[in-house]
Structures are given as C-alpha cells and as structure tokens.
N, C-alpha and C positions, 0 to 999 in steps of 0.2 A: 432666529429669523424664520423658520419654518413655521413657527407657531404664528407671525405676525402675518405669515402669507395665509395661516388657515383662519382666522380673524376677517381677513379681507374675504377668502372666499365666502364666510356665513353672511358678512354684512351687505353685499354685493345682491341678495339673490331677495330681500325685499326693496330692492331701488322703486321698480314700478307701481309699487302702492304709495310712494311719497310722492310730498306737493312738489311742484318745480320741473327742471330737465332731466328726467331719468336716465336719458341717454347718456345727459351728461356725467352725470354720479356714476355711473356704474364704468364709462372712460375713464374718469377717475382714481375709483379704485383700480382697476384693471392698470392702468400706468405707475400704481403707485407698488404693484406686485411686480410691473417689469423691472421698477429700478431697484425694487429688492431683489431680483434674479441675479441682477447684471452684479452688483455688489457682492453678492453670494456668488458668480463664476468666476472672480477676480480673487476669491482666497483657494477655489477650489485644486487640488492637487496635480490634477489631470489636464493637460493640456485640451484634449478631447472634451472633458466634461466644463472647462472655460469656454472654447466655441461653442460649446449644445446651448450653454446661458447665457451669452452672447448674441445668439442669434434669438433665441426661443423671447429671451426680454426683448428683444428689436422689435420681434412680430407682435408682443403684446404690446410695447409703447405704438406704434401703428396702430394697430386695433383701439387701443384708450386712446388715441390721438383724435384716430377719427370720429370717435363717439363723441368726444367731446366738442365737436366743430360740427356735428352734423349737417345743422341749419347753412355752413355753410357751401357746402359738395349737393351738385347735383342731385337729386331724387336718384337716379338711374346710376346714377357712378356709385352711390352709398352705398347700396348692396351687393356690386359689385365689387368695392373696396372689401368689405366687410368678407364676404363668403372667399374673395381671392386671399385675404391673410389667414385664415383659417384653412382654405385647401393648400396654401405654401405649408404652413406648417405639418399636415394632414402628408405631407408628399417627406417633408424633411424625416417624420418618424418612421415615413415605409422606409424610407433607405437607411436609416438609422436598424431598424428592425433585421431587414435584409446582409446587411454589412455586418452587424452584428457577432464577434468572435471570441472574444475577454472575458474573465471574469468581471468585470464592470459592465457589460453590456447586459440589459434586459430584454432578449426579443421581444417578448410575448407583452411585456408592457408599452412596447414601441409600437406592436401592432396592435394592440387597443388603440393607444393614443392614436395611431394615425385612422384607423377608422370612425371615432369618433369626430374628428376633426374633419372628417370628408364631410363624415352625415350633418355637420350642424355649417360647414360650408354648403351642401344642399337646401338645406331646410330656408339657409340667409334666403337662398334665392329662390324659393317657392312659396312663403310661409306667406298667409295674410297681414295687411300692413297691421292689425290689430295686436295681433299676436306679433310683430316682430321683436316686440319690446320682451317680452319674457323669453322669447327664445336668445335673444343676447345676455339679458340677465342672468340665464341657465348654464348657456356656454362660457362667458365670464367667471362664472362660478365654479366650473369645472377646469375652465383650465389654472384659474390661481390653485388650486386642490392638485391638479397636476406636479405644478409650481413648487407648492408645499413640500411635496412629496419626494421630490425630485432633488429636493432643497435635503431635507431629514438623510437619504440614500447617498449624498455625494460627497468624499472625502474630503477632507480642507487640509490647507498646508499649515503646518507648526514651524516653529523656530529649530524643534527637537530634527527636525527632517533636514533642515538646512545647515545644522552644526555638523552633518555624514562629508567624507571626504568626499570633494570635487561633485558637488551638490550645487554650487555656484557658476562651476567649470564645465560642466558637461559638454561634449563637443569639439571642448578644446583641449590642444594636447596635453596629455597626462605627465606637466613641467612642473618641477615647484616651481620656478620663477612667474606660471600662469598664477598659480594657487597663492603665491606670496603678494603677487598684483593682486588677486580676488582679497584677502586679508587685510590689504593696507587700504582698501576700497571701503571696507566694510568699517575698520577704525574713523576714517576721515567723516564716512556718515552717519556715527554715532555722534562723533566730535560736535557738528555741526548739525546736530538735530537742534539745538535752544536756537541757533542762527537761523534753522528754517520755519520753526514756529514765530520767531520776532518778525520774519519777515511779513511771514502771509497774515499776521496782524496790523502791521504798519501799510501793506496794501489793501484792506480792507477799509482802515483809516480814511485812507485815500480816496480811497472810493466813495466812502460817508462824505467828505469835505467836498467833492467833484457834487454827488447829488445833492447835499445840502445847497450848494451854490446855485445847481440848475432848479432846483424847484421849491426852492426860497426856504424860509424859516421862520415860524413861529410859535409860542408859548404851547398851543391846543397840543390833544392829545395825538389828530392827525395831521400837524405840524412837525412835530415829535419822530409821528411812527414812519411815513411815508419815505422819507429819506433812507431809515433801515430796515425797510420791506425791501425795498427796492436796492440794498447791499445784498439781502438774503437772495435776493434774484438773482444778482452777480454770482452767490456764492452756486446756486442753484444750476447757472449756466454753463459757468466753471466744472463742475464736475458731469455734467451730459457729456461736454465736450471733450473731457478726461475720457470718462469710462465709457461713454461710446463712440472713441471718434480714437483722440489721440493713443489712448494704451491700445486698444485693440489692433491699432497700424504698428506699433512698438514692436508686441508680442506677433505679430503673424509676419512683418518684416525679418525680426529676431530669424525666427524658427527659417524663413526663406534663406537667410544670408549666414546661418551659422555654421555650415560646410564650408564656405568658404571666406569664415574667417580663421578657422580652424587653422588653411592652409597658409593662412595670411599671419598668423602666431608662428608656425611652425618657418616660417620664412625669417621675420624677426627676430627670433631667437637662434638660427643658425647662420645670420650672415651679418655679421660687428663690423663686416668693411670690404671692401670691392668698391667696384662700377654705380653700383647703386644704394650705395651706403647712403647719400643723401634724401634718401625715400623712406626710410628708416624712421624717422625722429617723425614727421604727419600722419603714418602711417601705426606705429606705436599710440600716439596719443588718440586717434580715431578708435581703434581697437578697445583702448583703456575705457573712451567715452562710451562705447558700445557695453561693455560689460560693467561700465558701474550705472547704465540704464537695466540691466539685469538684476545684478544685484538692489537696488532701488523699489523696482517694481515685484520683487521676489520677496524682500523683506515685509515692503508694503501691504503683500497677503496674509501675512500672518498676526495682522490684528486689524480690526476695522480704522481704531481710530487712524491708523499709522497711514491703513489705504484712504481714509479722511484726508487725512494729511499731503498725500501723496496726490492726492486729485486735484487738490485746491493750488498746489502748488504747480499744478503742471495746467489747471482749466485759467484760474483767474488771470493769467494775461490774455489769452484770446477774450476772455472774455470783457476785459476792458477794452480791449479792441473793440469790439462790436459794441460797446459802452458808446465810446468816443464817438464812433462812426455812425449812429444809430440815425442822427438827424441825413446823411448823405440817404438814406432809404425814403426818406417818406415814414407820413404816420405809419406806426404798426405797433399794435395791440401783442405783438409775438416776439419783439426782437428788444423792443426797449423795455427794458425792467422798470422805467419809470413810470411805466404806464402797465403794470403789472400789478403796485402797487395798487392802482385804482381800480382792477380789479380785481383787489382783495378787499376792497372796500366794495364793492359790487356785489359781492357773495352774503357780506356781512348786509348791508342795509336790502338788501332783496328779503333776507329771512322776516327783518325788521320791522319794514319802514310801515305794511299796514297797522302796527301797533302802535307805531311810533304817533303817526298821525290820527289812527284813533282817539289813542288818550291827548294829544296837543289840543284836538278839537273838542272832545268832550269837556277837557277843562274850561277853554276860552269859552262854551258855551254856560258851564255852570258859572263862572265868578263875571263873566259882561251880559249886559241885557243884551239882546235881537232882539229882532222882529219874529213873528210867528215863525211858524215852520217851514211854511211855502214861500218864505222870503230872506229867509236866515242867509247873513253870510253875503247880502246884497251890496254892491259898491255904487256909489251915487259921484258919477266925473259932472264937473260943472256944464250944463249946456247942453244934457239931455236930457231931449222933452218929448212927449208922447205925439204933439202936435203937431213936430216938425222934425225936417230930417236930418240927422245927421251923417258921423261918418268915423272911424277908427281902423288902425292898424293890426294888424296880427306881423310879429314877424318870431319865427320859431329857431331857437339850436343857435343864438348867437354869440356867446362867450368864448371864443377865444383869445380874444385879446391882440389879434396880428390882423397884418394886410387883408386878411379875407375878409374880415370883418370890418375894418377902418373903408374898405373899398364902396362898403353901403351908406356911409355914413352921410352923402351929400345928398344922397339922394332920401331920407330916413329925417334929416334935418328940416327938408324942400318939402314934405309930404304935411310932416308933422305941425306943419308953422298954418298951415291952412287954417283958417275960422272955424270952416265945419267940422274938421278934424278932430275929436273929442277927448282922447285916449289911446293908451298904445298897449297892447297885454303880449306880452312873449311866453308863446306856447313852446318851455321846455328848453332844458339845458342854458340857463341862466347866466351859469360861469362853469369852466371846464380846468383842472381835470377833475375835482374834487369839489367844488361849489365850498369852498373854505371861503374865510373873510378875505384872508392876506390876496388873495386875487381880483376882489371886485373891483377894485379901481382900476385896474389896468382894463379887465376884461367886461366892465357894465360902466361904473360911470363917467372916464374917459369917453368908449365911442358914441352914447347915451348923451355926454356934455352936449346942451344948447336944445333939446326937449324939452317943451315946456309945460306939457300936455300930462296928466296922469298917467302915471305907466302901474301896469298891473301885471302879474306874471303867474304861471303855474308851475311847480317846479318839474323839472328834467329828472332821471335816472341818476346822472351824475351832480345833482342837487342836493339828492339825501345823503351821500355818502358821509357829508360831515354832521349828520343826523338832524339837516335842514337848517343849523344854527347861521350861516350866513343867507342864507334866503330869508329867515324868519325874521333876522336883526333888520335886513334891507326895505322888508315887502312888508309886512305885519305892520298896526299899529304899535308903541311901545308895550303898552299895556299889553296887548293881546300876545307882544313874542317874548315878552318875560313870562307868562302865566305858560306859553307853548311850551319854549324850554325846560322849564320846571319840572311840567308835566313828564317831558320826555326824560327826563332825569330819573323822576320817580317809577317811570315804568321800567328802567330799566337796575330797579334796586339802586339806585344812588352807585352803580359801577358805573363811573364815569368822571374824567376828569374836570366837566364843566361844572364850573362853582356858582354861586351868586354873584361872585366879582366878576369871576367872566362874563357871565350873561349881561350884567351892566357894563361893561365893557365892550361888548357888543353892540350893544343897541346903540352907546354912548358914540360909536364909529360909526356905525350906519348915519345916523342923523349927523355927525360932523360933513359926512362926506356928500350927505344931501344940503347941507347950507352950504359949502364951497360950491359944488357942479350944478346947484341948481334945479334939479330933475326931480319933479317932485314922487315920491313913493310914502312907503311905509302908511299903505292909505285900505288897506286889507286887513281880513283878520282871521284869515286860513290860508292853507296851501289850495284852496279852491273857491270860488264865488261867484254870483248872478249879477245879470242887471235886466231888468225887464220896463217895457212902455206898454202901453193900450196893444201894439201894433207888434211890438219885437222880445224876443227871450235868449239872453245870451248867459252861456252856461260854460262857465270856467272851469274842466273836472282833471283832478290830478290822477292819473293812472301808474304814479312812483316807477316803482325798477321792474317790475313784475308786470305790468300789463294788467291792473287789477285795482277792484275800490274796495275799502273797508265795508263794514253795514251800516257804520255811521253816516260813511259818504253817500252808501248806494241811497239810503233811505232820504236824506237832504236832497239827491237828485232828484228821484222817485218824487217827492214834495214838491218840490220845484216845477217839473216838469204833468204834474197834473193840473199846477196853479196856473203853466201857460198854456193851457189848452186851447186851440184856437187860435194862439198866435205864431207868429213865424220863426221858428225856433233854427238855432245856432248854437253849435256845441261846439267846446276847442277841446280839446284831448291830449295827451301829454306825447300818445302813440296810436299813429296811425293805424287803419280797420284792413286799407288798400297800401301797397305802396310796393314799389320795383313789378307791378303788374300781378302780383298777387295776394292771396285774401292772407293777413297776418291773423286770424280770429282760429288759426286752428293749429297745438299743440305744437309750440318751437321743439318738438324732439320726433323720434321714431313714431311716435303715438298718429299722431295725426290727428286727433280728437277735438272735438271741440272744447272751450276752456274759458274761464271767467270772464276772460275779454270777450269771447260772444255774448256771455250772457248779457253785457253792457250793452252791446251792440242790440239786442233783441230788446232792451229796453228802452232804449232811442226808437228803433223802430217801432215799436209800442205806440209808442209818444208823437207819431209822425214828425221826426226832427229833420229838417229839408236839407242842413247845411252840416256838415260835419269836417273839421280843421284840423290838424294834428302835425306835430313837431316832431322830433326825433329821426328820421330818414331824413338826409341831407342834401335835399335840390325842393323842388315845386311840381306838384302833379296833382290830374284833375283825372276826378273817376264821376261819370254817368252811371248810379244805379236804376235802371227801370221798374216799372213793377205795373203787372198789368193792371191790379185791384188797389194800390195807391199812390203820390204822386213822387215822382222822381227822387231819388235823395242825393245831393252834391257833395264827393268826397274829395278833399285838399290834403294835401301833404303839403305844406309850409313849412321846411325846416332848413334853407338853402338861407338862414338870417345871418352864416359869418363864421361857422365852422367849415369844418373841409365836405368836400364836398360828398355826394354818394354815388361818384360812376358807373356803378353797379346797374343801375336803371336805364342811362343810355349806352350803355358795350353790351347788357344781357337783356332786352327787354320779348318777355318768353313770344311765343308763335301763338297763345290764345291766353290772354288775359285777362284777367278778374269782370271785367266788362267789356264791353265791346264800340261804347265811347269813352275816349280818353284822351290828356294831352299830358306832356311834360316837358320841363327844360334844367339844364341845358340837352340843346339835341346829341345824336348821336355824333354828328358832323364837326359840333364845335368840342365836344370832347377830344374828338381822333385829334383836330388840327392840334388842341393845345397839346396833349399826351406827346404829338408829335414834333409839337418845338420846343418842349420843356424836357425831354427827357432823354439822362445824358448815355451816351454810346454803351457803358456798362449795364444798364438797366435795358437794354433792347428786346435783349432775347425773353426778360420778363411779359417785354410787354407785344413781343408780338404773337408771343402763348397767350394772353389776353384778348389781343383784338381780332384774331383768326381761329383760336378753338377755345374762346370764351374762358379761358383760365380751368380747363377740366383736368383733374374729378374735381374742381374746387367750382369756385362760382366768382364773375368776374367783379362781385363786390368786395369778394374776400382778397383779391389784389390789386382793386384798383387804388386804396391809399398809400401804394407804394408809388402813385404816379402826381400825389397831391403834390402842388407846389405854389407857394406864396408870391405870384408873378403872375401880371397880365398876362391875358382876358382871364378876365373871375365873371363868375356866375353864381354869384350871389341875388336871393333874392329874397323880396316880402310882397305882403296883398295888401289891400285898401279894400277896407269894407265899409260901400256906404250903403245904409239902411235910408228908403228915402217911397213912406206911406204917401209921399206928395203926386209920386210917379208908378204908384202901387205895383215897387220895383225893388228888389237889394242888387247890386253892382259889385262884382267884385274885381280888383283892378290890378292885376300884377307890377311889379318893378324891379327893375335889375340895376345896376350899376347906372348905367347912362340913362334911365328913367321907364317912363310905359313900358314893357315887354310890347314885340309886335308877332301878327303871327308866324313870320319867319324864323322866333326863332324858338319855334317849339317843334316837339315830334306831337304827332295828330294822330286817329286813329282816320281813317279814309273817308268816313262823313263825320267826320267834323272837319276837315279843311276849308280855306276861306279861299273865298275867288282871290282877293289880294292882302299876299303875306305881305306887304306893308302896312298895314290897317293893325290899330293898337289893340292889345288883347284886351279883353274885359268876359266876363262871365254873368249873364242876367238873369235872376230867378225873378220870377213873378212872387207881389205876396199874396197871401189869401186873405178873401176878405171876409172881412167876421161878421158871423150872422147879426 
C-alpha cells in the first residue's frame, strides 16, 4: 500500500500538462490516497496512529473533494477551502509534534510536516491564479509522499498479536468467564464467515435486480454495464460510510465507554441474584454485543480482504438506504449511484468522442457524395426558399421523458403545426441519461408524437455516452449511420460490443419507431450540419462532452462560414459561450485560461456570426455582446426544452455579468415561490442555506437540483426563429408552457426593461443587407 500511495504521488505532479480538468485529476488522485490512508489506519496497531489516518485521509478526501468540484464553490471560498484544509492539517502536526512523547512519535517530522503545510496553505492564498494549478499539483504530491511514508513507518496488527492473552479483553476484568465470552465470540464468527460472505452476495444481487429494474435493460454493452456500475457505487458508498462514518463512531465510542463497561462485567459477574437480578439478562447480552463489535472490528484488521468484508457488511445497508431514498432528494449527480454510472460514461466519451466523430465523418464523407466543401453536410427541409420567409424552432436539453418535458408539449405541437414553420432542430441532450436506444421512445418520440415538420438535432454531452449509436440510428440517414458506426467501431480497434447485427438493429428501430409516431428524422448525415439562402446561414456545430470541435469539424465550419460571408449568420452550439451571467470560454478548472471553446468562439467572431444559440444550461437567457468596431452579437441559452431546470442562474445571478444587457427566465421570484411550495419541511434548512447565502462555499447551482420537482408551475421553454428578408428582420420568440413568454416574466438587466411587462417577448435583429 505504501508503494501505491508513492505511484499516486509521481503521477499527480504532471496533472497540469494534461488536456482536460487538471484540478480535477489531481482531486482524484489526491482522494484516492485518502482512502488508501483511511484503509491503511483501520489495520494499524496504535490506537493513536488509527486516528492520525483517520483524520489526516478526512482532510485529503476534503481537499480531492474539493478539487474535483471546483467549477462548482465560489471563486473566493475555493482558496479558502483549499489553504483552510491544508493549515487544519498544518496545525494538527504542530500539536502532534509538540505532544509528542513515545517511541512512536516523530517530532521533528511532525514539525516539518506542519510547516510545510502552513507554507503551501500561504501560498493557496497569495499565489497567482496561473500558478495556482502547480502549486496544488506540488502540494498533492507531497502530501500523498507524506502518506506513503507514514503508511511504510506504521505498525499493523496481525493475528499473531491477537492470539496474546486478553488481547481481546483489555479493559475488562481479568475473568475467564470475560475471556471464555471473547473465545466463544471468536468461534461463532469463524462459523459464520461462508454465512457472511453469502449474504453480502445475495444483497448485492439485489441491488443489481433493484437497478436493473429502475433503469431498464437491454442487450448493448451500456445496457449491460450501467446497472453494475452503479452496484459498484453502492459497493463504493458502502464502505465511505463504513470506514468513515460508521467504524470510526464504533472505535472512539468503544474507547469512550470502555471503563465503564468494565465496571458493568465486573457487576454481572458478581451478582446471579438480588433486587436487581432482572437487569442482568439486557444487560449481559448488551455487553456481549459490544465486545463481539470488538472482536469483529479487531479481527477485521488483520487482513484487508476481511476489513473488505467487514465494510461491506456494515456500509451496504445504509447504503441501500440512501439507494431507495435517492429520488425523495431531488436530482443529484452525488447521491444516486445511478447516475454515477453516467458519469462514468462521461469521463469515458469526453477522452473519446472528438475521434469518435472524426473518423464517423471522415468516413460518411469518403463512401457518400456531398456537395463542395462550403456546403458539405447541408440539410434541405421542404419550404425553404431564399425568396421568402420563413421560420423554425430551436428547443434545447429536452430528453427526459417526464412532466417537465410532456408540460411543453402543447405548446411545441401549436408552434410546430404553423405553415411557415419549417423545421424543428434540438440543440443537445436528445435523450438523458445516456442517449441509449432503449430510452427514445419514452424520452423523444412519445413527446415529439404529432411534429410533422423535420426535426434535426445536434447531439448533447450525454448523447455520446453510448458512442452516438442511438442518436445516429434516430438522426442520420440509414446509410450515413451504418457507415458512422462502423467507423466508430473501427477506430476504436473493433473493442466493442457493437456488431453488424446490432447496428442493423438499430437503424431497423429507429425507422420502425419513425413510421409508428410519425416524426419525420433520420434526414442528416453527421452529428452537425448547414442550411443556407441568398439572405440566411444556419450552422448546426456539435461541441460533444468537452467543449470542443475536431479539425475535421473546425475546418467544415471554417468552409462554411467563409461561403456565407455576407449573410446573416446563426450558429446553434451544443454549449453555451454565456450562461448563469458568466463567460464559460475560460478553463473549467483552477487554470482560468483560455481554452478550445474560445478558440471557436474567436472564429464566429471572425466570421461576424450575429446570432449565437446553445443548449445544455437548463432555463433561457439572452446576452447583448457590444463591440464598438462591430455589430452586436446575440447570445441565447436555450436549454429549458424539458429537463430539470438550472436554478443556479436565478438564486445566484453574480453582481457584474458577462455583459451588461441581459435577460432570463425563469425569474428569480417565480423560482423562490415554487422552491417554496414544493419543498417538503426536511429539506428546509437546505434551502434556506441556498436562498439567503447562496449555498456557500459551494454555488447555488450545485444545490438547487435538490429542489427540482416534477409539479406545477414548470418553466419550461423554447424560441421560434423566424428568419423573414421580407421585413429585413430575424424575430426571435420565446414560449413557455402557457405560450409567448411576456416581459413579466423574465429577470432584465435595468435598460432592457419594457414600459409594459405584459407585452409579449420577442427579440429583433436587423439583417444586413448584401452589397
């Protein structure tokens, strides 16, 4: 174990030269050496040297805790999280140092460590935000080295130790009748060791057949695995709640109350009859249950597997607990292992997906004709024409499958039925939680039933998780998502479970379930695509799990957008540039830097692109960019189409914002009222740490889906974009549930308010007119 903690500290300390969330790799490791501490102070000998690991893995699970949630805590509470766990610890070795009197005590290493630990809680708090990132990488690497070290120096208990008389007994009186109870204790949980391995198998079982049921079943390979990812979470949750929660109350209870059970043995053993003789028999059997929690937990150290054993059996009922209960919380990314799973498929297709879709398109380009370059990849909906105006949907982030999303659906029906209405394209997250087949029908063509109009889509984060294969079967022409697949088979060395029959099986579903509902698709032939008039250029760009476009894409874009030079350009994006009032274009970690998504962003600008749309932040919001030397660009967040919502924007919307006109819904007002009638007397105190100090050190997005709930008033929404060279005008038209948005019921920035919040919202760009 000392060797796997010195492994972690070398690999730790190039985080910040890798692509991705450094912050978060290096939380990571850093969490994955606390629960090798915590494991490692559960065998160790020492009473003393269990609590130093005990605690010391506590402050490192903190510390990789926080790392790896950065994005979600405060700017200002992060580093003071951060320097505060590091000077706790910093304090814990001066007195470790100072106290200091055994041969087991190291002062002088105590007093290293705690000086070091001051200096690099100094530095969290002074150090440029550039350099913050290596100075964590540094100190993560010293303290697992710590870790290691500490780990290599500290005794462990054997069997050999525990066979010594009244080894078991300590404390208590020196009776053989104590020591013949410790021996007959010891026999029954030998006995019943195959009993207690059957067991925590057959609740495991159980647990698979509980997940299997809640989130369906099918042949795929993420059909397959999700269900026992998300055991492995249980099993995961189960032992946090062991080895830092439940033993450590055991063992410090223990040592609190063992005086005086002492005197409580020495009672029961000298008094068979009196007055109080019937206190005797509760009393005894409490004792007995007390010391075979001793014995249990004492044997349990003397091998890993045993303490495996031992955790599982003592974590996985709370932890089914919290199974069971998960839906009484609200969405949460933290508490439901079922949704852990998805983000383990998150990690996976993030490394992924720009290869994935590379080679999907580079193939679909070599085996089908296109058009040139500057048009590649073009969709042609019946009824638009350069001449005249028309008009289409964007609605973003609508796959759930429930009330929130069925809530829009009259109003999505009423839009869509229009003449001029031409097509519907949903920017992002298609179907949730995994964009698997077995979900579309509940989650796409169910609420989707009675669209007549071309629907076109880009996919979401949680689209590629099943490596695009039900987006491709749904959206793709046939030909173009058998050739996609393929491809993605082959870039991936043929590791993978999809076959040929699958993939024909796929498609062969997609298209049944397009001639039953009606809806017409499969009318694309990438994860991204154009459509251009004389007057309009709308540009469809998949931005995957990363924030980020291949070169294949950049360069179709790049093509694309020199071909509509001149005209009035429209970009949908998979992920917003703006959104919760600040700029997402710079480094999700410590780094703060800028990152491939601006570079996207500077290439639109480039290209004077006036209109900019994006999915994945869950409500509607409008950002004015000014520019003194060119003309305004319109940014939307459209991603409020039927998933839960993103409260985050109205409970935390900052004091100076990404721009300085702006609007969004829902407001801040109709948040509080629903938060306030939906949310039951238990969840209070959560939420009014939310609505009174913003949910800090965290940030009010990171708990307001504990307040989500599937009951009137929803705030669902989508735009209407009509393009209309007649009135040398584009219109863009919000809708929520009960139809037009009005201005009442948006938050506004001070000049943008309307004389009257009853007047329907709408957003009008001018177009340009071409030389």
């Amino acid at each position: 174990m000392p060797a796997a903690a010195l492994i972690l500290a070398v690999l730790v300390l190039p985080a910040p030269l890798t692509e991705g969330d450094a912050g978060a790799r290096i939380g990571f490791l850093l969490s994955i050496s606390a629960l090798l501490e915590m494991t490692h102070g559960f065998r160790r000998a020492e009473y003393k040297d269990q609590k130093s690991a005990w605690i010391s893995g506590a402050i490192s699970l903190g510390l990789g805790t926080v790392l790896m949630n950065a994005p979600l805590f405060a700017t200002e509470a992060l580093r003071l999280f951060l320097a505060g766990w590091f000077g706790l610890d910093g304090l814990r070795n001066l007195v470790a140092a100072v106290r200091g009197h055994d041969k087991y005590s190291f002062r002088s290493r105590d007093l290293f460590y705690a000086i070091v630990n001051m200096l690099i809680a100094f530095t969290v708090l002074r150090v440029d935000p550039q350099w913050l990132i290596w100075a964590m990488a540094l100190a993560a690497s010293f303290r697992i080295l710590c870790t290691a070290a500490t780990m290599a120096q500290s005794r462990l208990l054997t069997a050999e130790m525990l066979s010594e008389p009244g080894s078991l007994t300590d404390g208590l009186p020196d009776d053989a009748r104590v020591q013949l109870a410790a021996d007959e204790i010891v026999k029954q949980e030998l006995a019943r060791a195959s009993v207690d391995r059957n067991w925590i198998g057959s609740f495991l079982l159980t647990l698979l057949a509980i997940h299997v049921g809640r989130m369906g079943f099918d042949r795929t390979f993420l059909g397959l695995m999700s269900p026992g990812f998300a055991v492995i979470g249980d099993m995961f949750a189960g032992l946090l709640l062991a080895f830092l929660i439940v033993i450590p109350a055991i063992v410090v209870s223990n040592r609190l109350t063992r005086r005086l059970e002492g005197f409580a043995w020495d009672w029961c053993l000298q008094h068979s009859s009196g007055i109080l003789r019937w206190l005797k028999t509760p009393l005894q059997s409490l004792l007995t249950f007390r010391l075979r929690q001793v014995i249990r937990l004492r044997h349990a150290r003397c091998s890993y597997v045993t303490a495996f054993s031992r955790g599982l059996q003592i974590g996985l009922p709370l932890a089914a607990i919290i199974a069971a209960t998960t839906p009484m919380w609200g969405m949460s990314w933290y508490f439901d292992t079922e949704n852990w799973a998805a983000g383990i498929w998150n990690s996976w297709a993030e490394h992924r997906t720009d290869t994935w879709r590379e080679a999907m398109v580079t193939a679909v380009s070599k085996e089908l004709p296109l058009d040139t370059a500057e048009t590649a990849f073009s969709v042609s909906p019946e009824g638009v024409q350069s001449d005249s105006d028309f008009a289409f949907i964007v609605i973003g982030d609508p796959g759930e499958g429930d009330a929130s999303q069925l809530s829009l659906k009259s109003q999505l029906l009423t839009i869509a039925a229009r003449d001029d209405v031409k097509f519907v394209v949903i920017s992002s997250d298609v179907v949730y939680p995994t964009g698997a087949m077995k979900n579309y029908e509940a989650c796409f063509w169910l609420p989707f039933m009675g669209v007549t109009k071309p629907v076109y889509a880009i996919p979401g984060n949680h689209d590629w998780y099943d490596a695009l294969e039900g987006f491709a079967a749904t959206f793709f022409k046939p030909d173009a998502a058998r050739i996609a697949m393929r491809a993605r088979v082959e870039t991936d060395a043929r590791i993978s479970s999809t076959t040929e029959s699958h993939i024909e099986e796929l498609i062969a579903r997609a298209t049944d379930f397009q001639r039953q509902y009606q809806v017409p698709t499969q009318l694309q032939q990438a994860p991204y695509f154009q459509l251009q008039t004389d007057d309009f250029a709308l540009f469809a760009v998949d931005t995957g799990v990363a924030k980020q476009i291949d070169p294949v894409q950049y360069e179709w874009l790049e093509a694309g957008l020199t071909a509509a030079r001149g005209k009035n350009i429209m970009v949908v994006l998979g992920h917003p540039f703006f959104a919760g009032g600040n700029d997402l274009t710079v480094q999700d970690d410590l780094l703060e830097t800028p990152t491939e998504f601006a570079q996207l962003r500077s290439l639109l600008r480039k290209h004077n692109v006036s209109i900019i749309m994006a999915g994945d932040t869950h409500d509607l919001e409008y950002y004015r960019e000014d520019s003194t030397d060119s003309p305004s660009v319109h940014h939307f967040v459209n991603g409020g189409g039927g998933a839960y919502l993103s409260f985050g924007t109205s409970l935390d919307w900052p004091k100076t914002p990404v721009t300085s006109h702006w609007s969004f819904f829902p407001n801040r007002q109709q948040v509080v009222e629903k938060i306030d009638a939906t949310t039951p007397i238990w969840k209070r105190p959560a939420w009014l740490w939310t609505r009174y100090l913003g949910g800090w050190p965290f940030s009010a997005e990171f708990l307001s889906a504990a307040f989500d709930s599937n009951t009137a008033p929803f705030y669902q929404s989508f735009v209407e974009v009509r393009v209309e060279p007649s009135k040398n005008q584009i219109r863009l038209i919000p809708y929520g549930v009960h139809g037009q948005l009005r201005y009442r019921d948006l938050q506004q920035s001070p000049d943008a308010s309307i004389a009257n919040p009853d007047e329907s919202v709408e957003w009008t760009i001018p177009m340009l007119k071409q030389p």
